[in-house]
C-alpha positions in Angstrom: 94.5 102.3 136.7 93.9 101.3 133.2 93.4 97.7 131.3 95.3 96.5 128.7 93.0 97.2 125.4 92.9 93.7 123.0 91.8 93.9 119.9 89.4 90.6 119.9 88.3 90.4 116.1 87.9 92.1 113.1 85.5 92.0 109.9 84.6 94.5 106.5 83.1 93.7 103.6 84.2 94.7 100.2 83.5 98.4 99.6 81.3 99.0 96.7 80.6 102.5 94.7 77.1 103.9 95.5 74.0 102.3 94.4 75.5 99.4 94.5 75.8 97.7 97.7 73.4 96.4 100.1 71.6 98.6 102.6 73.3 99.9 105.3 71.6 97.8 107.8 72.5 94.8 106.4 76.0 95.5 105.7 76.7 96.9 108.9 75.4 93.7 110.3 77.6 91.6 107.8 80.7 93.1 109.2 79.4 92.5 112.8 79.1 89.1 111.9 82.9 88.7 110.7 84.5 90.3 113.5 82.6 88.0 115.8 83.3 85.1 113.4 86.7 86.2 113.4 87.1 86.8 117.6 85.1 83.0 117.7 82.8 84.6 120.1 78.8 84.4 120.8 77.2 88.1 120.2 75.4 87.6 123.7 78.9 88.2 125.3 79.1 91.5 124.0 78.2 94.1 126.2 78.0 97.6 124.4 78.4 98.4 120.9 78.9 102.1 119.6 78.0 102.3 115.8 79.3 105.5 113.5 78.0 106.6 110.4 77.3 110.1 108.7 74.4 109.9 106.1 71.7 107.8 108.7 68.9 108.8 110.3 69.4 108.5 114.4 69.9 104.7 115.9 70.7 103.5 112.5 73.4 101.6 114.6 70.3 100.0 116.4 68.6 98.6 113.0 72.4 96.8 111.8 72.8 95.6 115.5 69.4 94.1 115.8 69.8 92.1 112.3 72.4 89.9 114.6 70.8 90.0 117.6 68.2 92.1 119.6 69.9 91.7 123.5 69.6 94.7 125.5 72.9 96.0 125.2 73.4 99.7 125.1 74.1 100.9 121.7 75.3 104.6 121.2 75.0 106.1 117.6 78.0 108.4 117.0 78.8 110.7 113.9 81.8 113.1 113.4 81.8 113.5 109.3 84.6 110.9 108.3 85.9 110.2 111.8 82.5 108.6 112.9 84.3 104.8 113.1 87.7 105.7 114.4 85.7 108.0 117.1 83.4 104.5 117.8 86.5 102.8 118.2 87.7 105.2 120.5 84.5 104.7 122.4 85.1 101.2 122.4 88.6 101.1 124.2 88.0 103.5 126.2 84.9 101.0 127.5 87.7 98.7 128.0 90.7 100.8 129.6 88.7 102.3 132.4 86.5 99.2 133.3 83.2 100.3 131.8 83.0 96.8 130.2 84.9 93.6 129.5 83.8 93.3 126.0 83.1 95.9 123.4 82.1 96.4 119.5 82.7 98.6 117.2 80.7 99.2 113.7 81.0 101.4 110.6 79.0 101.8 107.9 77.9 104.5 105.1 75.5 104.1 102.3 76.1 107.1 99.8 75.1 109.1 97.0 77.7 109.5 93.8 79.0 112.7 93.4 80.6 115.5 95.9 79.8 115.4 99.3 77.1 118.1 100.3 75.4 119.7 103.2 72.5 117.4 104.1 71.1 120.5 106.0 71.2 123.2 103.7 69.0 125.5 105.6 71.2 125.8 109.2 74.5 126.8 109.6 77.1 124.2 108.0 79.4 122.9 111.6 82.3 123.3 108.8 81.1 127.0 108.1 84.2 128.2 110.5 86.6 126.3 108.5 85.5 126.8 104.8 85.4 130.9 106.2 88.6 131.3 107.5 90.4 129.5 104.7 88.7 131.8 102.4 89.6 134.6 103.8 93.1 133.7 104.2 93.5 132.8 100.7 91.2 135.6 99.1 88.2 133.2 97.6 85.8 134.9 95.5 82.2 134.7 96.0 81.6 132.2 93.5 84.6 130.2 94.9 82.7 130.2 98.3 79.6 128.9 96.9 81.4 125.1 96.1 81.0 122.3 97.7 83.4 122.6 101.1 85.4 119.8 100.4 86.1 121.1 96.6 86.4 124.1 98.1 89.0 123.3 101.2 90.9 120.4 99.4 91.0 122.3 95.8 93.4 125.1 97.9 95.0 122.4 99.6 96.3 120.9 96.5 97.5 124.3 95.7 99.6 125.0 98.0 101.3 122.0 98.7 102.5 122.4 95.3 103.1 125.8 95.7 105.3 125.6 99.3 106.6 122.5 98.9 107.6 122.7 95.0 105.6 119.6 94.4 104.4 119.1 90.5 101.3 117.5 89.2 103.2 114.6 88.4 104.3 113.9 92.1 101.1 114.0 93.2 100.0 111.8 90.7 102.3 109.4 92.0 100.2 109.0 95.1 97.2 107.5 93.4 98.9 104.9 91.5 100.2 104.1 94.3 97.1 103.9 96.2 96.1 101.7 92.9 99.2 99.3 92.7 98.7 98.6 96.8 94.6 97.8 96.1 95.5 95.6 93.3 95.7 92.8 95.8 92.8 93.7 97.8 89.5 92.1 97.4 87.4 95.0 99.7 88.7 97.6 97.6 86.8 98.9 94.7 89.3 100.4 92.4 92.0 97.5 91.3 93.4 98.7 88.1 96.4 100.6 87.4 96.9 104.6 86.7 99.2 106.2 84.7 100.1 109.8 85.1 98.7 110.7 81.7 95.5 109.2 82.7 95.3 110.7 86.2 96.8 114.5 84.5 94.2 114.1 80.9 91.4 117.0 81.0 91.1 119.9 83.3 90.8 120.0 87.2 87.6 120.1 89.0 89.1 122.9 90.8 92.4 124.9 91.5 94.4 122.3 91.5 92.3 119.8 92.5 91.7 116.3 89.7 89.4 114.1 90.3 91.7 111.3 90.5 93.7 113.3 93.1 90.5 112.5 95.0 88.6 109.8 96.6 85.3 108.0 95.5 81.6 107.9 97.4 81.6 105.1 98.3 79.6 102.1 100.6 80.6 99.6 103.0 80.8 98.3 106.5 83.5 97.1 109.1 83.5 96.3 112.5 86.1 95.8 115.3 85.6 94.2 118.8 87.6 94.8 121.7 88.1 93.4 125.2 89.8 93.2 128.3 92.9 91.0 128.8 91.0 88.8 131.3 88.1 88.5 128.9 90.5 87.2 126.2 92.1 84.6 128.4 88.1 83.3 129.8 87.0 83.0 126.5 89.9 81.5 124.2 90.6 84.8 122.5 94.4 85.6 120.5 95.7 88.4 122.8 97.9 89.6 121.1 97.3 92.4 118.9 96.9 94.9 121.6 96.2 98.9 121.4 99.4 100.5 122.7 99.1 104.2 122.0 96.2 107.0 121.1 95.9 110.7 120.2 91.8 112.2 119.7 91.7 116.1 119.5 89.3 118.8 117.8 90.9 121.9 116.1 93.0 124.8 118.2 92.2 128.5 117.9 95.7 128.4 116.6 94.8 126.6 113.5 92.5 129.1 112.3 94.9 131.6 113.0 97.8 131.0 110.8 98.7 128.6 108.2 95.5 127.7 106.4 96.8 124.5 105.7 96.5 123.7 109.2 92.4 124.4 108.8 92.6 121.8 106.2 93.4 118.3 109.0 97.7 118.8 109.0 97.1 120.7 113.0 94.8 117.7 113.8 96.8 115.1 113.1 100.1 116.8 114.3 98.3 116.8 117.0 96.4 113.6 117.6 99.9 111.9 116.4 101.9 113.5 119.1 99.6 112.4 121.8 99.6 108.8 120.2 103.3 108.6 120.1 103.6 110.3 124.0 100.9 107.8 125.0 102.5 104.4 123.3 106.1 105.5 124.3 107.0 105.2 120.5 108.0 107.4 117.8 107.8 107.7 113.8 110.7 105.6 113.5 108.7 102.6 115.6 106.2 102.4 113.0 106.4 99.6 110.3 102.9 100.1 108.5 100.0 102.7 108.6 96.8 103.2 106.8 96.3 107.3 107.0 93.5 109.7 105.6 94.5 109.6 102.0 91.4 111.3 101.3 92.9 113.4 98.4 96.5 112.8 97.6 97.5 116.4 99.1 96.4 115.1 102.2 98.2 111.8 102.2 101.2 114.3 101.5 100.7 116.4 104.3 100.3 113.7 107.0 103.7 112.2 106.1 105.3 115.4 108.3 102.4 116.1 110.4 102.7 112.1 111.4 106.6 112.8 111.8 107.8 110.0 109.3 109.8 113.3 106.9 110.8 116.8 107.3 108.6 119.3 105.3 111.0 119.8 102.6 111.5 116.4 102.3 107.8 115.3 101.4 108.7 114.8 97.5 111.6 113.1 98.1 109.7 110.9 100.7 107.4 109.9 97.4 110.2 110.1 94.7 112.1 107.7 96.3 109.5 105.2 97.5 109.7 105.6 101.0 106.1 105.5 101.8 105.7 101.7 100.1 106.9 98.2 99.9 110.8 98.4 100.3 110.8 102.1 101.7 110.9 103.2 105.2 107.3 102.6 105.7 104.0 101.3 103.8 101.3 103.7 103.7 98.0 102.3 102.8 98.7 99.1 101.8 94.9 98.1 101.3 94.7 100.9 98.7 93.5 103.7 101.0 90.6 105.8 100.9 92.0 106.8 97.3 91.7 103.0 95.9 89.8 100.8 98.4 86.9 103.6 99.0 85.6 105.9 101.9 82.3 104.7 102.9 83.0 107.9 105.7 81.4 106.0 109.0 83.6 102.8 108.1 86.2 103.9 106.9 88.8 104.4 110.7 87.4 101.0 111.4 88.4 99.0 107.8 92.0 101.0 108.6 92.4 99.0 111.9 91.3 96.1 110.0 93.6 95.8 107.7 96.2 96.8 110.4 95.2 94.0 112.3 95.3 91.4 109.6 99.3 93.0 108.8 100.0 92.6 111.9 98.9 89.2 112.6 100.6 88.1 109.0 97.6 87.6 107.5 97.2 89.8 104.6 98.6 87.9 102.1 100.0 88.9 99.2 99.6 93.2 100.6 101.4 92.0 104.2 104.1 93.9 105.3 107.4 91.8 105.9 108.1 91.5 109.6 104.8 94.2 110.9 105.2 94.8 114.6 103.4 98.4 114.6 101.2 100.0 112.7 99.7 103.6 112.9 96.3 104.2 112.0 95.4 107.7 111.0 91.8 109.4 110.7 89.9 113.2 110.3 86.8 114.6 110.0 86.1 117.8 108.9 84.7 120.0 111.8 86.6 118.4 113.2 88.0 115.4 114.9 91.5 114.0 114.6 92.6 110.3 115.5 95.9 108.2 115.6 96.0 104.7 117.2 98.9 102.9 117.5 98.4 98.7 117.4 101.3 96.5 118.2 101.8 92.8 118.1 103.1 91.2 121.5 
């Protein structure tokens, strides 16, 4: 037996690049405050929260919870590199489906440092070591190569060869961030508003490979949070029922993806995988889905996921952009908030602002971004190491 999983309320605050936002205490417990706002519920009726984050010293989720309200509640810190608030979320229902509890939060935050994302451990074996290895020697890296930054490193090849198996130009993949750009225009969380031009995004060389920096997304800061509850719970307390959680996929890696394609080190086996079980799970396929936010985290990656998530062939991915079939008027809208490229990542917030904005599309709330008629939306997260997620919301 299993209980229907309601999404109760929502909150974020607007993302902001580093060094300038608020501490992450305090704007964890901003977006706490929203989503409670938003579900018109007491924080004393909460009865667990589950906080993610990446860059925090352990039970940072304690010191943003306790800036709202210091109750007794269990609180369980989570981290799984840019995963950490889709994997509290997952937490969350799960509290919900199986009973655990009738009422449940879930909060994000990240305060970060400019520039690309490092080891915080230097002296201990990176938990990404096995992926940054095996893509390496796969694709022949030289020493120096294997010295970057992992994400430079993985995502630099990854931009590679999409555009050398696929047949997709520079120019394509361009494409991708102004969209990302042109969808955050309307958004008042996200932190880059203003249009990009293909000359713009193509002017100087790449940081590496193949890899620009505007093919990539920003460090950036923020907080969201998400409650969920029980059915019963929603009808007690006067709470909208009906944005409900309807399917879900969470995986790690397969041997197999170390194995073969290095592409499938680099998140497109994870969230093949992770969507399949979502779809299996909801009863639903690509074709159900209306809008999604996904793991643009560099415009390769937002490529990739378009077939690992089902919604085009492989050798239809440059048509799938060329045409517009992944924005307002195509077959679906991918990121309309702007995505990780334009909104931000702030990592530990980032799954949870995704359902956010999911949840305010499917209500019919999102203003001048919403998506005409939303019934289901897809929500789509990794972290490197690595975890997979896909939840699938649908308005009754």
């Amino acid at each position: 037996m299993s209980n229907k999983v309601i999404v109760a309320g929502v909150g974020m605050i607007p993302f902001q690049k580093p060094g300038q936002s608020e501490s992450y205490d305090q704007m964890g417990a901003q977006a706490i405050r929203q989503a409670l706002q938003d579900a018109n519920l007491d924080y004393e009726k909460v009865q667990g929260a589950y906080a993610g984050y990446v860059y925090g010293d352990s039970c940072s989720g304690q010191a943003a919870l306790y800036n709202v309200g210091i109750t007794g509640i269990p609180v369980v810190n989570v981290t799984n590199n840019c995963a950490s608030g889709s994997t509290a979320f997952a937490l969350a229902s799960q509290a919900i489906k199986y009973g655990i509890a009738d009422c449940v939060l879930a909060v994000g935050f990240e305060q970060m440092e400019p520039g690309a994302i490092e080891m915080v451990f230097p002296d201990r074996l990176s938990p990404i070591a096995r992926h940054t290895n095996a893509a390496a020697d796969l694709l022949g890296l030289s020493e120096a190569e294997r010295q970057l930054p992992p994400a430079v490193q993985l995502f630099g090849c990854q931009v590679d060869l999409t555009k050398e198996l696929y047949g997709l130009t520079d120019e394509t993949l361009a494409q991708i961030s102004i969209k990302a750009r042109r969808h955050a225009q309307h958004n008042p969380n996200a932190i880059f508003r203003k249009p990009l031009s293909v000359e713009k995004i193509l002017e100087g060389q790449p940081v590496f490979r193949g890899l620009r920096k505007l093919f990539a997304c920003p460090p950036s800061c923020g907080a969201a949070a998400v409650i969920v509850c029980s059915e019963k719970f929603a009808k007690e307390h006067g709470i909208n029922s009906n944005i409900s959680l309807v399917g879900q996929g969470m995986c790690s890696d397969k041997q197999s993806h170390f194995d073969g394609d290095p592409l499938d080190i680099m998140f497109r086996g994870l969230s093949r995988d992770a969507a399949n079980q979502a779809y299996e799970d909801a009863g639903l396929g690509p074709d159900d889905i209306d809008v999604i936010e996904l793991h643009d985290c560099f415009v390769s990656n937002e490529v990739l996921t378009y077939s690992a998530l089902g919604l085009c062939n492989e050798g239809d991915m440059e048509k799938f952009i060329t045409e517009g079939q992944n924005t307002y008027g195509g077959k679906v809208v991918c990121g309309p908030s702007g995505g990780l490229l334009a909104k931000g990542h702030p990592l530990g917030a980032t799954g949870l602002a995704q359902i956010t904005e999911l949840v305010w599309q499917l209500r019919g709330s999102a203003g001048v971004r919403q998506v005409q008629n939303a019934r289901t939306a897809l929500q789509h997260n990794g972290g490197l190491g690595s975890a997979g997620f896909v939840n699938i919301f649908q308005r009754n």
